[in-house]
BAKOLKE-290826 format. One record per residue (C-alpha): x, y, z; chain; residue in three letters. Coordinates in nm, 2 decimals. Layout:
<nodes>
> c1 | c2 | c3 | doro | kolvex
> X | Y | Z | A | ALA
...
</nodes>
This chain:
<nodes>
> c1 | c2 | c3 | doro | kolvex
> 15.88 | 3.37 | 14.33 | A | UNK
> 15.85 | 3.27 | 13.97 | A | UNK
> 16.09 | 3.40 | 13.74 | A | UNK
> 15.83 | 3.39 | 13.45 | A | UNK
> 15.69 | 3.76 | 13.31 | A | UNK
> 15.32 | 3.85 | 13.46 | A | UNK
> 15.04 | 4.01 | 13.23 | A | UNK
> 14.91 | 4.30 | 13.48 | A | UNK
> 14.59 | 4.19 | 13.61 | A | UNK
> 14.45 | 4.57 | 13.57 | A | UNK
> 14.53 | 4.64 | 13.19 | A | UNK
> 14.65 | 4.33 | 13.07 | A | UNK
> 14.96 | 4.47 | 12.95 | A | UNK
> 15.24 | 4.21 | 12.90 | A | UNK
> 15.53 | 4.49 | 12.96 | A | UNK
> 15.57 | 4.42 | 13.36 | A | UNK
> 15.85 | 4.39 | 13.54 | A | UNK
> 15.98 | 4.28 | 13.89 | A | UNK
> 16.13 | 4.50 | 14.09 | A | UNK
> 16.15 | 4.40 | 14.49 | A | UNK
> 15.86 | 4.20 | 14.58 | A | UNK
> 15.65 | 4.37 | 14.38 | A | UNK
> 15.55 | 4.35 | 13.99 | A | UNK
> 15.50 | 4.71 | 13.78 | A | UNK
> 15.30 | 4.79 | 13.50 | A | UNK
> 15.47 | 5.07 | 13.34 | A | UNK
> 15.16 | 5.16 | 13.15 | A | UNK
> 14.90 | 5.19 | 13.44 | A | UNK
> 15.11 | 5.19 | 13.69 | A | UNK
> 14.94 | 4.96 | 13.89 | A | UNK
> 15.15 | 4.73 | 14.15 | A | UNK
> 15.09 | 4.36 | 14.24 | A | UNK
> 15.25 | 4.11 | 14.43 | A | UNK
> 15.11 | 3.82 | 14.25 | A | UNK
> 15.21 | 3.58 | 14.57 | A | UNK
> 14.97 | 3.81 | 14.79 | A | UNK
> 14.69 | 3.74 | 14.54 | A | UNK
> 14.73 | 3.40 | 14.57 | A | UNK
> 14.69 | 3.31 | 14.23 | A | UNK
> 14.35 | 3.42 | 14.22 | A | UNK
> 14.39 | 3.75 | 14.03 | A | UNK
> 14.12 | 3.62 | 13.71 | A | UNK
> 13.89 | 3.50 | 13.98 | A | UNK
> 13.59 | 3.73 | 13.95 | A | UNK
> 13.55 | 3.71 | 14.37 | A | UNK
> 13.88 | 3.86 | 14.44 | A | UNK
> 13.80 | 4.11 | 14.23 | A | UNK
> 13.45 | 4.19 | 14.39 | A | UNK
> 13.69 | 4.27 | 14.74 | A | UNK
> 14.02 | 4.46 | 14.70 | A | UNK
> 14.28 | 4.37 | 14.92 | A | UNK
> 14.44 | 4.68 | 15.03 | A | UNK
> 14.83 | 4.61 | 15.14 | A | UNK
> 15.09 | 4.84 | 15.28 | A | UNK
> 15.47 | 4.85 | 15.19 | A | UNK
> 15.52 | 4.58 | 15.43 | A | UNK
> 15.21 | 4.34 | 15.30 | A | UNK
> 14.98 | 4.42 | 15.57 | A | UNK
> 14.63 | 4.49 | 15.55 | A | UNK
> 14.48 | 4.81 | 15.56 | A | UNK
> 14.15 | 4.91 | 15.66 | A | UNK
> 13.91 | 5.25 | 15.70 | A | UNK
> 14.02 | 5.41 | 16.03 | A | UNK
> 14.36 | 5.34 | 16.03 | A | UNK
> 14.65 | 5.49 | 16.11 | A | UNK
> 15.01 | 5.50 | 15.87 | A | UNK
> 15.30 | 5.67 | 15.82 | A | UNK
> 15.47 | 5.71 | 15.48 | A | UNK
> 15.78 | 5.53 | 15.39 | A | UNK
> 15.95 | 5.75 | 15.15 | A | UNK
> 15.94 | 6.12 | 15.09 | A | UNK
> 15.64 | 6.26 | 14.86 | A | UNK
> 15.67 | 6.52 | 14.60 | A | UNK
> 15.35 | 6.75 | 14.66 | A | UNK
> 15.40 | 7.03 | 14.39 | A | UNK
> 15.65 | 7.24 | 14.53 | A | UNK
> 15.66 | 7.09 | 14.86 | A | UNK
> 15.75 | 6.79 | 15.01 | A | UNK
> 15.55 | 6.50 | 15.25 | A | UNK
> 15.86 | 6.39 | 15.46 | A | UNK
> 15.91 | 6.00 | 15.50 | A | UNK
> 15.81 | 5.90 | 15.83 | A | UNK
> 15.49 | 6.18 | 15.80 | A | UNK
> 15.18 | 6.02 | 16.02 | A | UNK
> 14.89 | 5.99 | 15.92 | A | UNK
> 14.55 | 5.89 | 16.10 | A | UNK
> 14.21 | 5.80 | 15.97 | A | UNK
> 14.27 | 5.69 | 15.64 | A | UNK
> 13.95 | 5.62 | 15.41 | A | UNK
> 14.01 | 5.32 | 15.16 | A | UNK
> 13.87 | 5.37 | 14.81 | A | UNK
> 13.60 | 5.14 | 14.67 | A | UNK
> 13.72 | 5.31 | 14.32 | A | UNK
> 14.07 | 5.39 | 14.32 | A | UNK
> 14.16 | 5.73 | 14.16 | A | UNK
> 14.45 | 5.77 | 13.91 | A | UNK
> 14.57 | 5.42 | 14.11 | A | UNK
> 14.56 | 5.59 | 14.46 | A | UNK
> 14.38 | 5.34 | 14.70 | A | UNK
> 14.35 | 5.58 | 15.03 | A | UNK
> 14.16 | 5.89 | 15.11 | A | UNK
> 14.31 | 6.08 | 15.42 | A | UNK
> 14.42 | 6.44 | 15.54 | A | UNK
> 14.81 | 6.50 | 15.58 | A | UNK
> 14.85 | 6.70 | 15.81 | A | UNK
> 15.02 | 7.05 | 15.72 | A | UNK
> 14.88 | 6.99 | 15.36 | A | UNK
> 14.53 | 6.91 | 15.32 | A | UNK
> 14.31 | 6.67 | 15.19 | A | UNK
> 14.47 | 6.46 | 14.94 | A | UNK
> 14.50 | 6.06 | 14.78 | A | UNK
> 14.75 | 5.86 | 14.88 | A | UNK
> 14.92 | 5.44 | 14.72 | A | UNK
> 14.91 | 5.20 | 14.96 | A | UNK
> 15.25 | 5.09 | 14.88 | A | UNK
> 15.44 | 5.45 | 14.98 | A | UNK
> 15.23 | 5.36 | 15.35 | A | UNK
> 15.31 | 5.15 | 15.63 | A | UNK
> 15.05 | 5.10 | 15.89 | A | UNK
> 15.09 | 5.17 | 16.24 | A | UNK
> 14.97 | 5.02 | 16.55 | A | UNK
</nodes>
């Protein structure tokens, strides 16, 4: 992993930071790991197909089945880590930077980041 500082490929901001294995814009929020994208991230084709990761770099896809990996502040209450979740429905659109679409159960219909899921087999 480079050392040098990334511009986020979303907003173009140049405040990132690295924290992990993953960069952070702290202005979008968006989250990249700029090895995963192989470089590519200006390319206008990789842009055309997200690539939806977990927490662990795995890919995701509609149907599947994750768990989260930390817990989840949901107003008042709480999504415990560990929480399954099956049936997931990945975004074509992402809204307010949540990739997936799915139904926790015990709380409803809500969006979910793929980096707070891990997938399951």
């Amino acid at each position: 992993m480079s050392d040098e500082i990334k511009n986020c490929p979303q907003c173009e901001s140049e405040n990132t930071y690295f924290d992990g294995n993953l960069w952070i814009c702290p202005e979008c929020f968006h989250e990249w790991n700029p090895d995963e994208m192989g470089g590519a991230a200006d390319s206008s084709s990789s842009q055309d197909v997200p690539n939806y990761l977990d927490s662990n770099g795995v890919k995701l896809e509609s149907g599947d089945t994750v768990a989260t990996i930390k817990d989840l502040k949901v107003g008042k209450d709480t999504i415990k880590s560990g929480t399954k979740v099956k049936n997931i429905r990945l975004l074509d659109e992402p809204v307010d930077g949540h990739d997936i679409s799915c139904k926790v159960p015990g709380y409803g219909s809500m969006y979910l980041k793929c980096s707070v899921v891990k997938k399951l087999k």
